[in-house]
C-alpha positions in Angstrom: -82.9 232.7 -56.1 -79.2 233.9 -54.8 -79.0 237.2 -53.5 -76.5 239.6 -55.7 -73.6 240.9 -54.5 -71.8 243.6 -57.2 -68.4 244.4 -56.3 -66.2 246.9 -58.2 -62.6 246.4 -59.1 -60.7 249.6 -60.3 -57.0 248.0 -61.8 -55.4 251.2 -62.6 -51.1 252.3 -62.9 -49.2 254.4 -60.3 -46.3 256.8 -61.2 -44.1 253.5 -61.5 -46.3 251.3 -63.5 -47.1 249.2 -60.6 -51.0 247.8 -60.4 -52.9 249.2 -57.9 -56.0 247.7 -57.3 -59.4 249.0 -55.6 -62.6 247.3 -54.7 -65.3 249.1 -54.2 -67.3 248.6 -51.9 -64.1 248.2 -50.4 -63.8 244.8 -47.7 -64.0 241.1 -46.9 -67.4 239.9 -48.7 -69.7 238.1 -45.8 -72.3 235.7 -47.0 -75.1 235.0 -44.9 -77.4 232.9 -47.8 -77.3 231.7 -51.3 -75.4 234.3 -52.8 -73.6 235.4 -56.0 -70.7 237.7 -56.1 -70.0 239.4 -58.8 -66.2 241.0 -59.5 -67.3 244.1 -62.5 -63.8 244.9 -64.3 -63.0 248.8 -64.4 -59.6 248.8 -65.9 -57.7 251.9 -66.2 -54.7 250.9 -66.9 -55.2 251.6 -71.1 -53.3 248.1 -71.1 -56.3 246.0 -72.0 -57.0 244.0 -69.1 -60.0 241.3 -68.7 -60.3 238.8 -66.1 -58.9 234.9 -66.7 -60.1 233.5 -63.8 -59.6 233.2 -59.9 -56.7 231.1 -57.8 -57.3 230.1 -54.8 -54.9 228.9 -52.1 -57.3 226.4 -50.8 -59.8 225.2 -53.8 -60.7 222.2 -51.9 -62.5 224.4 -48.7 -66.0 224.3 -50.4 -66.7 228.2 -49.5 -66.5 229.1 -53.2 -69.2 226.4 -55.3 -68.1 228.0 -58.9 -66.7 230.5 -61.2 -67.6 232.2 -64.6 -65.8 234.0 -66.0 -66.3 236.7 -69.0 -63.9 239.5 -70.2 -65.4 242.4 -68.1 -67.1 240.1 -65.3 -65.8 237.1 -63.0 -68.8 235.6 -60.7 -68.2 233.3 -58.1 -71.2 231.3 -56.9 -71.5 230.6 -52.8 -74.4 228.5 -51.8 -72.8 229.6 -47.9 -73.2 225.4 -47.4 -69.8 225.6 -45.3 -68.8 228.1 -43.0 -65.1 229.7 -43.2 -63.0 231.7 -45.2 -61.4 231.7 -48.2 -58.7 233.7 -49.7 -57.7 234.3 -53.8 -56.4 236.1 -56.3 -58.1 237.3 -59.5 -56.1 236.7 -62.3 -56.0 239.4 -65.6 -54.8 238.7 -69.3 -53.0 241.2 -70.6 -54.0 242.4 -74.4 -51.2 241.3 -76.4 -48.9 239.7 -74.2 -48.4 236.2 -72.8 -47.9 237.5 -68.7 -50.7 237.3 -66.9 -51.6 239.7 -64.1 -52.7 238.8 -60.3 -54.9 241.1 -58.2 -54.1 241.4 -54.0 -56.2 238.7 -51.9 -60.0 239.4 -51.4 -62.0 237.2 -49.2 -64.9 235.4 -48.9 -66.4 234.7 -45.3 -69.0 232.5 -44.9 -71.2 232.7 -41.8 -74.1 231.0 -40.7 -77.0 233.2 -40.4 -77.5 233.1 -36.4 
């Protein structure tokens, strides 16, 4: 059975309409075991976000085994096989409109358990 990790992410607009973006808890995820993280939409923006998916800059590491995705929650599954790190961005769709939005770059860091 993975272990659960629940993580938080608060999309709301600043003063300018720029996305601002909070995790809570806050920070790099570390995985010691079979673990699943899971990225809970909060979306204040009133612009109807819901996630599309996750891009990462280097799919082909292994850290990250798998995503789901669902309107209001985005799992990524990490059997913590391979040690490392791994950067992405979550991707948002945007209710009626064709632009897509990107989040800032949380990390995954894979360690062994020693």
């Amino acid at each position: 059975m993975p272990t659960i990790i629940d993580i938080t992410v608060t999309v709301s607009l600043d003063d300018n309409q720029v996305p601002q973006f909070a995790y809570n808890p806050p920070g790099s995820v570390t995985v010691i075991e079979n673990s699943q993280i899971n990225y809970k939409l909060d979306d204040q923006t009133n612009k109807g976000l819901s996630f599309a998916g996750a891009a990462f800059a280097t799919p082909f590491d292994r850290i990250i085994d798998a995503v789901e995705v669902t309107p209001t929650l985005l799992t990524l599954t990490d059997t913590d096989a391979v040690i490392g790190t791994t950067g992405f961005r979550l991707l948002f769709n945007i209710a009626g409109s064709t632009l897509q939005l990107c989040s800032h770059d949380p990390q995954v860091i894979n360690k062994d358990e020693k």
